[in-house]
C-alpha positions as a Markdown table, in Angstrom:
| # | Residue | x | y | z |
|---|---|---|---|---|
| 1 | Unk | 101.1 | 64.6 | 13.9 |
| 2 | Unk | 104.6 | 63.4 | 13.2 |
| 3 | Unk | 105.5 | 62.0 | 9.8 |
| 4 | Unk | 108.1 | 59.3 | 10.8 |
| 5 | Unk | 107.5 | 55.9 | 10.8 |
| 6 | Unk | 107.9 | 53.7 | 13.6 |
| 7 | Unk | 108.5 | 50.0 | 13.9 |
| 8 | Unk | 105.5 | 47.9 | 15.0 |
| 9 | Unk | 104.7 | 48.1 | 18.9 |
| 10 | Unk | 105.0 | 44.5 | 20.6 |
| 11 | Unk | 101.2 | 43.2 | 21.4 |
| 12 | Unk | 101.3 | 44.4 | 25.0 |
| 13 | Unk | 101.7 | 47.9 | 24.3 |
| 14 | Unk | 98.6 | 47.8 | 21.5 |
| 15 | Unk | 95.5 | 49.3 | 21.9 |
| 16 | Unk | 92.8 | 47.3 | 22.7 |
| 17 | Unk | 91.0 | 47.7 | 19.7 |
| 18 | Unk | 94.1 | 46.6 | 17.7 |
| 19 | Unk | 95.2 | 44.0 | 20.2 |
| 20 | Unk | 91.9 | 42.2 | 20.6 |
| 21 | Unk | 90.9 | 39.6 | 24.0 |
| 22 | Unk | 93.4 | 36.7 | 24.2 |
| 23 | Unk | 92.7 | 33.3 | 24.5 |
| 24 | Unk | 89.6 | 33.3 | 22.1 |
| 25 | Unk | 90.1 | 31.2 | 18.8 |
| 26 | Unk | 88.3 | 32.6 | 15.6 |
| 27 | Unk | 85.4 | 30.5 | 14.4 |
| 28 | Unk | 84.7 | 27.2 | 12.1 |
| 29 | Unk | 83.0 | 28.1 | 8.6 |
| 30 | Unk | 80.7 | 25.4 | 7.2 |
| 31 | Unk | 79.1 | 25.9 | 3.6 |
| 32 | Unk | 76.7 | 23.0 | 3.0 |
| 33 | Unk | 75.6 | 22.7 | -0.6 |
| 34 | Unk | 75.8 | 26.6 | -1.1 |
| 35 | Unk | 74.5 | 27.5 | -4.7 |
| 36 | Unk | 73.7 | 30.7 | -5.8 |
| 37 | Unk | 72.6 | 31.3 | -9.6 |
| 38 | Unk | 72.3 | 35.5 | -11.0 |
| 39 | Unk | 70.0 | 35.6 | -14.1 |
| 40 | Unk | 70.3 | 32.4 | -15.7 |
| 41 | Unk | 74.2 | 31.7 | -14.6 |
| 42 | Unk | 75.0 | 29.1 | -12.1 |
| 43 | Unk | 77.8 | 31.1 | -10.1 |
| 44 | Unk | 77.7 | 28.5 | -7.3 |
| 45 | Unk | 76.7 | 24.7 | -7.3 |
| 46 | Unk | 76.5 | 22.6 | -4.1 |
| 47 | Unk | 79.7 | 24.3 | -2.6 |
| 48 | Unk | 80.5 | 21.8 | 0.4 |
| 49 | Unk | 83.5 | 23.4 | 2.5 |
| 50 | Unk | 84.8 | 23.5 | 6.0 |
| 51 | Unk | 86.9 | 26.1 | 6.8 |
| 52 | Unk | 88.8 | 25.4 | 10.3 |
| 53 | Unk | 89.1 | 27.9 | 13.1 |
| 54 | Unk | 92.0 | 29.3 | 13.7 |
| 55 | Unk | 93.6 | 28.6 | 10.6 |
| 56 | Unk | 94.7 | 30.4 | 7.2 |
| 57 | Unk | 92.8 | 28.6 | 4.4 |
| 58 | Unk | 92.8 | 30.2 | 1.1 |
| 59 | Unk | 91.0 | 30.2 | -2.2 |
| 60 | Unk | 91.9 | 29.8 | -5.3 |
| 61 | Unk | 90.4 | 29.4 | -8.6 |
| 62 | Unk | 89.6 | 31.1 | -11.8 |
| 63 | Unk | 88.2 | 34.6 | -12.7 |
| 64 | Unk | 84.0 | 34.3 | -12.5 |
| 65 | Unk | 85.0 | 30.8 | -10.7 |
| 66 | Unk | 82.6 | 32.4 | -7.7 |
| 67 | Unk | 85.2 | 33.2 | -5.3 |
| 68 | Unk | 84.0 | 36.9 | -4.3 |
| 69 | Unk | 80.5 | 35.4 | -4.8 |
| 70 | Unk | 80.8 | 32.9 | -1.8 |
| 71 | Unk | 82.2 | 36.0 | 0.4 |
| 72 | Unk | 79.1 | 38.0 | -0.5 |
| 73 | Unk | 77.0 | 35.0 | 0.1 |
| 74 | Unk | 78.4 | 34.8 | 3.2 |
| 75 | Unk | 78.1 | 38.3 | 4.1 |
| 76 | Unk | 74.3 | 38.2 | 4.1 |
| 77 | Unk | 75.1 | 40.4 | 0.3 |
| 78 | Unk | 73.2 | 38.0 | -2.4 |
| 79 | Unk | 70.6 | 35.0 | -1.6 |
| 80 | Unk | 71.8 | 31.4 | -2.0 |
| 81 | Unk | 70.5 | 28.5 | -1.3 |
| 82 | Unk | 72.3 | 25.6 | 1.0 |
| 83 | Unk | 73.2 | 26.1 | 4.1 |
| 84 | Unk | 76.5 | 29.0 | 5.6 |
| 85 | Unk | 77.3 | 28.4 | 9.5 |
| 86 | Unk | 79.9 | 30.3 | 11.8 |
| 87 | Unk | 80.4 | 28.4 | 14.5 |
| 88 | Unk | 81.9 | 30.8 | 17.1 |
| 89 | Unk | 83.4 | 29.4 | 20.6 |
| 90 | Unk | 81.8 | 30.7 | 23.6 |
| 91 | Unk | 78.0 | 32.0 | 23.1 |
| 92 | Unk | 78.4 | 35.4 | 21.5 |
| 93 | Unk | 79.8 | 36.0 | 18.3 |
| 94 | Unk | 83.2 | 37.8 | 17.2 |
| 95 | Unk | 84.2 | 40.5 | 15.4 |
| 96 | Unk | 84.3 | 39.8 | 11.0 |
| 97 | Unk | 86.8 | 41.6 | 9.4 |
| 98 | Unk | 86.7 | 42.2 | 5.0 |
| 99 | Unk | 89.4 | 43.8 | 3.0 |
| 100 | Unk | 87.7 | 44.1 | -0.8 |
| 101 | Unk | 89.7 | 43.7 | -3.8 |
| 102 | Unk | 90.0 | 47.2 | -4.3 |
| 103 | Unk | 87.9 | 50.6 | -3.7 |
| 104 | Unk | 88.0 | 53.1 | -6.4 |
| 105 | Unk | 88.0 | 57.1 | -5.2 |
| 106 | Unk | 87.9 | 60.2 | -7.0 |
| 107 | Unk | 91.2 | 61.5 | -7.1 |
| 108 | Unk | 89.0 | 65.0 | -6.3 |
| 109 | Unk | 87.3 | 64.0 | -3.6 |
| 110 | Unk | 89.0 | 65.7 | 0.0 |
| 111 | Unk | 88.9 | 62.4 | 1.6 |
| 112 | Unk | 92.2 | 61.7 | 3.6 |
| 113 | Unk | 93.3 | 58.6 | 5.0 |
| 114 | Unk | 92.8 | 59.5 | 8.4 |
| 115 | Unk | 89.3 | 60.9 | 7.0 |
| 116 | Unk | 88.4 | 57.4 | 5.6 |
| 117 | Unk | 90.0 | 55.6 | 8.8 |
| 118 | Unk | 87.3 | 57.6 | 10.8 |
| 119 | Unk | 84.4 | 56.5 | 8.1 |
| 120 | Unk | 85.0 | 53.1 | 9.0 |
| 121 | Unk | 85.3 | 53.2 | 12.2 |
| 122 | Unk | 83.5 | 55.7 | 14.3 |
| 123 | Unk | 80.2 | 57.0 | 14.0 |
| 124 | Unk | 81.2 | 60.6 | 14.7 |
| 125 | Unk | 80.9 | 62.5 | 11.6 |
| 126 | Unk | 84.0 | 62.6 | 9.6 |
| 127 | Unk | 84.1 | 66.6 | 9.5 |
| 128 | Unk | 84.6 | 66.4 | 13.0 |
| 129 | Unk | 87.4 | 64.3 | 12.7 |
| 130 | Unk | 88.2 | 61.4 | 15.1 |
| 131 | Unk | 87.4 | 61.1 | 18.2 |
| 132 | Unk | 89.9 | 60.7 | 21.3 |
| 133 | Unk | 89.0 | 57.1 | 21.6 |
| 134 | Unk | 89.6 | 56.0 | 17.6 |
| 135 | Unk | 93.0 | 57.9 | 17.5 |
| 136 | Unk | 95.5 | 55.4 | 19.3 |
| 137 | Unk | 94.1 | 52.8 | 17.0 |
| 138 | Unk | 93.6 | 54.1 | 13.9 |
| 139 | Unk | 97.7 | 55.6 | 14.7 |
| 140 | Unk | 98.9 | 52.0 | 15.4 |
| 141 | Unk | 97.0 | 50.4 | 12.5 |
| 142 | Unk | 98.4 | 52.9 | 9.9 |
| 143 | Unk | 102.1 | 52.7 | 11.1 |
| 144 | Unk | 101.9 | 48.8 | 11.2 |
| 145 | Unk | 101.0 | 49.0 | 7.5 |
| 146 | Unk | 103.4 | 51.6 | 6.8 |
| 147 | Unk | 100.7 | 54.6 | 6.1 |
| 148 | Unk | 101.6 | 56.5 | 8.8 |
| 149 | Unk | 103.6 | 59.4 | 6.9 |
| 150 | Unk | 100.5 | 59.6 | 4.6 |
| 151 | Unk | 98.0 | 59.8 | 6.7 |
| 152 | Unk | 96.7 | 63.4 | 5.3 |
| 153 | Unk | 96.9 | 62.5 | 1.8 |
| 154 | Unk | 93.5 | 62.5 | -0.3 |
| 155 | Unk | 92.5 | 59.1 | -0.9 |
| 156 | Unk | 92.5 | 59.6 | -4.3 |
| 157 | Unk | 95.8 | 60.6 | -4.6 |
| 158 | Unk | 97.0 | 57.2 | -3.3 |
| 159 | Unk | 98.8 | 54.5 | -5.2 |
| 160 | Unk | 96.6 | 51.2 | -5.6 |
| 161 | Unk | 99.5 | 49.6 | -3.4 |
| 162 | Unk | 99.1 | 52.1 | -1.0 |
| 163 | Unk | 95.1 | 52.0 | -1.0 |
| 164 | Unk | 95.3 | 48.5 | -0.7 |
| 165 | Unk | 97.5 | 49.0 | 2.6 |
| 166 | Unk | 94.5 | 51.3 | 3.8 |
| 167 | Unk | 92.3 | 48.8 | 3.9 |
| 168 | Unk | 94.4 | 46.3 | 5.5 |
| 169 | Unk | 94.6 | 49.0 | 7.9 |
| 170 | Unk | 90.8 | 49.4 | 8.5 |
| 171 | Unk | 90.4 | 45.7 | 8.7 |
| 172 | Unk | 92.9 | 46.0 | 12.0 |
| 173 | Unk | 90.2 | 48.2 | 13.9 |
| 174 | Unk | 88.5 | 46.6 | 16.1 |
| 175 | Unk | 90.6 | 43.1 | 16.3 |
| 176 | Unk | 89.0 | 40.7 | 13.7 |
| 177 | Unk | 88.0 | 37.2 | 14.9 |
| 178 | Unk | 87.2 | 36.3 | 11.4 |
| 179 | Unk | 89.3 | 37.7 | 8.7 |
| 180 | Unk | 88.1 | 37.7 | 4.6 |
| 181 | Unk | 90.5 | 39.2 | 2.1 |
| 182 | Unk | 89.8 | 39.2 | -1.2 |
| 183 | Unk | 92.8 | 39.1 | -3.6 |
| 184 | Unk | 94.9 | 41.7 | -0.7 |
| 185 | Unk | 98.4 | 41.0 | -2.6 |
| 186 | Unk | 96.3 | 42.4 | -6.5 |
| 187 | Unk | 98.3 | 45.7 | -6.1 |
| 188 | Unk | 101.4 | 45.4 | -3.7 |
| 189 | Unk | 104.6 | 45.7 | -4.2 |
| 190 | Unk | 107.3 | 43.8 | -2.3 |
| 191 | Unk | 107.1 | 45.8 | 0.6 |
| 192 | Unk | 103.8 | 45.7 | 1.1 |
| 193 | Unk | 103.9 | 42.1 | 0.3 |
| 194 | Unk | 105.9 | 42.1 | 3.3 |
| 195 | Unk | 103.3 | 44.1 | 5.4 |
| 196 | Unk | 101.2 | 41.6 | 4.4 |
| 197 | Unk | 103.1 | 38.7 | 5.1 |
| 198 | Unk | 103.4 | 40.3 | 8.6 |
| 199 | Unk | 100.0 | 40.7 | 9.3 |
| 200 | Unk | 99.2 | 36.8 | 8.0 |
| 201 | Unk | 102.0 | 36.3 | 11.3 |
| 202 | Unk | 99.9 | 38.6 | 13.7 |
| 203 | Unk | 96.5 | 36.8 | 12.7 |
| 204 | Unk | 98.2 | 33.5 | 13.5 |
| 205 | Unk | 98.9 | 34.5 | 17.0 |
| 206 | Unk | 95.8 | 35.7 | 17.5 |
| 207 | Unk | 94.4 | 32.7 | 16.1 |
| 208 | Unk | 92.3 | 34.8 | 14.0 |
| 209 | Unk | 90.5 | 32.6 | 11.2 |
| 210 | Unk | 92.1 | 33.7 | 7.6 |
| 211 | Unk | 89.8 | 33.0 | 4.8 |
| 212 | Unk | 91.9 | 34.5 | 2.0 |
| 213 | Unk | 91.2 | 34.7 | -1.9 |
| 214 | Unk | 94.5 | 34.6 | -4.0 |
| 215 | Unk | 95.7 | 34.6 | -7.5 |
| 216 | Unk | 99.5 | 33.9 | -6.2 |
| 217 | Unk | 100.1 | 30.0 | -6.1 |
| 218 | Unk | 102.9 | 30.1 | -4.7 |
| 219 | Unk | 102.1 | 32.6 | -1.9 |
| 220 | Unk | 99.2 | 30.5 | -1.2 |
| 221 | Unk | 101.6 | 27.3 | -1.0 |
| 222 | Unk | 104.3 | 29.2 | 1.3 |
| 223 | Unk | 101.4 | 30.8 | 3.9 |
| 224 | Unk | 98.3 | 28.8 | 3.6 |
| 225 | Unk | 97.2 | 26.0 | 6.0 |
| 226 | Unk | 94.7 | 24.4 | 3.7 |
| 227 | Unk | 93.7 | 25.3 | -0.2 |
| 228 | Unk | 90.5 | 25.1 | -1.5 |
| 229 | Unk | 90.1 | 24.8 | -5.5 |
| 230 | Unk | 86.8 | 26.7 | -6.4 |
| 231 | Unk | 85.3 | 26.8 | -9.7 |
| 232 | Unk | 81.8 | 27.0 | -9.3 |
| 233 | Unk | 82.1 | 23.6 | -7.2 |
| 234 | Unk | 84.8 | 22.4 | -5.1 |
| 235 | Unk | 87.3 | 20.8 | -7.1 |
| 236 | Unk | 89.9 | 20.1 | -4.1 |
| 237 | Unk | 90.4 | 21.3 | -1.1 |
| 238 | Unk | 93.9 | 19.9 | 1.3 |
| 239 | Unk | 96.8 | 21.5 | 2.4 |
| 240 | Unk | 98.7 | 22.8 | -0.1 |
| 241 | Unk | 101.9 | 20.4 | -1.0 |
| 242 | Unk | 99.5 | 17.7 | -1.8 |
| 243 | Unk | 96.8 | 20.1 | -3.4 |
| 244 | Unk | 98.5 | 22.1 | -5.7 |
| 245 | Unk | 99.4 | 19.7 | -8.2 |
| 246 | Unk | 100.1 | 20.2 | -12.0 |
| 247 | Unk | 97.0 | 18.2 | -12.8 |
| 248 | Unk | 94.6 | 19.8 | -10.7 |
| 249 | Unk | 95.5 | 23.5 | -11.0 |
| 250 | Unk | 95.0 | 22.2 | -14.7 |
| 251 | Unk | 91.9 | 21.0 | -14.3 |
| 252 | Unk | 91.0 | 24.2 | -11.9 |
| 253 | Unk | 91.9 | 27.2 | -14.0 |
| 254 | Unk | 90.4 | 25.2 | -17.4 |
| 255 | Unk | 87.3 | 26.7 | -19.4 |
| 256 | Unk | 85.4 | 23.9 | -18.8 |
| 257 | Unk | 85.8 | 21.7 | -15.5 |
| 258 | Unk | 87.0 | 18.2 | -16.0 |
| 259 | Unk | 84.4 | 15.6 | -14.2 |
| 260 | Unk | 87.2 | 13.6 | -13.5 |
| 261 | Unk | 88.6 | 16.7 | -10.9 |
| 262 | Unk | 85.3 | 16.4 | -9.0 |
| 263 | Unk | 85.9 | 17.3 | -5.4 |
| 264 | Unk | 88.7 | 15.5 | -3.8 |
| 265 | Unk | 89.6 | 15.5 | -0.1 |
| 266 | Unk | 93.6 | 15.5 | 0.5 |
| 267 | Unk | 95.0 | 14.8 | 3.8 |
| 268 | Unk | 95.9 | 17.3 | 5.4 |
């Protein structure tokens, strides 16, 4: 395995796996009146969002606001009530992709990164390492990330910035149609902001839907399409010049929601 680090491969020289079919746009997302209460806490109430295909439309919103909660509610991971539709073109459905927040690991534990690359991917047991098919794309998705050079490094002995570009990684493998990342900048540094930044680019040509939860305003106003405001409800939801204003990232990131900020629709 060599250790050096090579520069992304142009698309035609990916593996199929990384590259994905062309021509095929990621789906529409529809939440209609999506609520979802744990205990006695209302997490969600009456979400109403469209999320377009092919696009990059982010989150924003508050700690506890129900962010992750809508991504597990739309993952099948915790019953709500109200209606979640992905509308995929043609009649079957794509490929959903989901990088987590984070993932703690033992820094024990003799997982590697090529060992964890295999977990997610293959059904071969890990001992056995990876099979001749997974190894091209697990390669190519680790170098675009810039985790080549570690690839037999214990898991646990990662930097969280260098975790988090693991799971970018596994995220690559097999070409997402529908892409969720939750909070992928937390624990990057600028270069792997830039990874990231790169990756945004490569889902945009693949016209890969991108539904993306984010802490960083101003990230969100440089590389999203459309911004949706989400404390417990819909607040806003626009494209980001007109969306992000003073007044309603106020009224977004307060204890206590202002009525007066009930949902608003801003042109796109």
């Amino acid at each position: 395995m060599s250790a050096a680090l090579h520069a992304t491969p142009p698309r035609g020289s990916l593996p199929p796996e990384l590259a994905g079919p062309a021509g095929r746009d990621g789906p529409a997302l529809a939440f209609d009146r999506v609520s979802l209460t744990l205990g006695q806490t209302a997490i969600l109430q009456g979400v109403d969002l469209r999320v377009a295909a092919a696009g990059v439309h982010a989150l924003v919103g508050p700690n506890g606001g129900g962010k992750s909660s809508l991504f597990k509610a739309l993952l099948g991971q915790v019953p709500h009530r109200g209606r979640i539709a992905l509308e995929w073109p043609g009649e079957r459905p794509g490929v959903v992709g989901y990088v987590p927040q984070a993932l703690a690991f033992d820094a024990g534990l003799p997982m590697t990164v090529l060992d964890f690359m295999g977990a997610v991917c293959q059904r071969r047991p890990v001992l056995l390492g990876l099979s001749r098919r997974w190894q091209a794309p697990v390669e190519q998705a680790l170098r675009r990330v810039g985790m080549w050079d570690k690839a037999r490094r214990r898991m646990g002995a990662l930097s969280g910035g260098e975790r988090q570009r693991v799971l970018l990684a596994q995220a690559l493998i097999p070409a997402p149609d529908l892409i969720l990342l939750d909070e992928p900048m937390s624990a990057l540094d600028e270069a792997g902001m830039r990874v990231f930044e790169d990756l945004l680019a490569h889902w945009r040509e693949r016209r890969t839907t991108v539904l993306w939860i984010e802490h960083d305003l101003d990230a969100v106003a440089r590389l999203a399409d459309r911004v949706t405001g989400l404390n417990r409800r819909v607040l806003f939801d626009g494209a980001p010049a007109e969306a992000l204003t003073p007044q309603r990232v106020l009224a977004l990131f307060s204890h206590r929601p202002r009525h007066e900020a009930a949902v608003e629709e801003v042109a796109a």
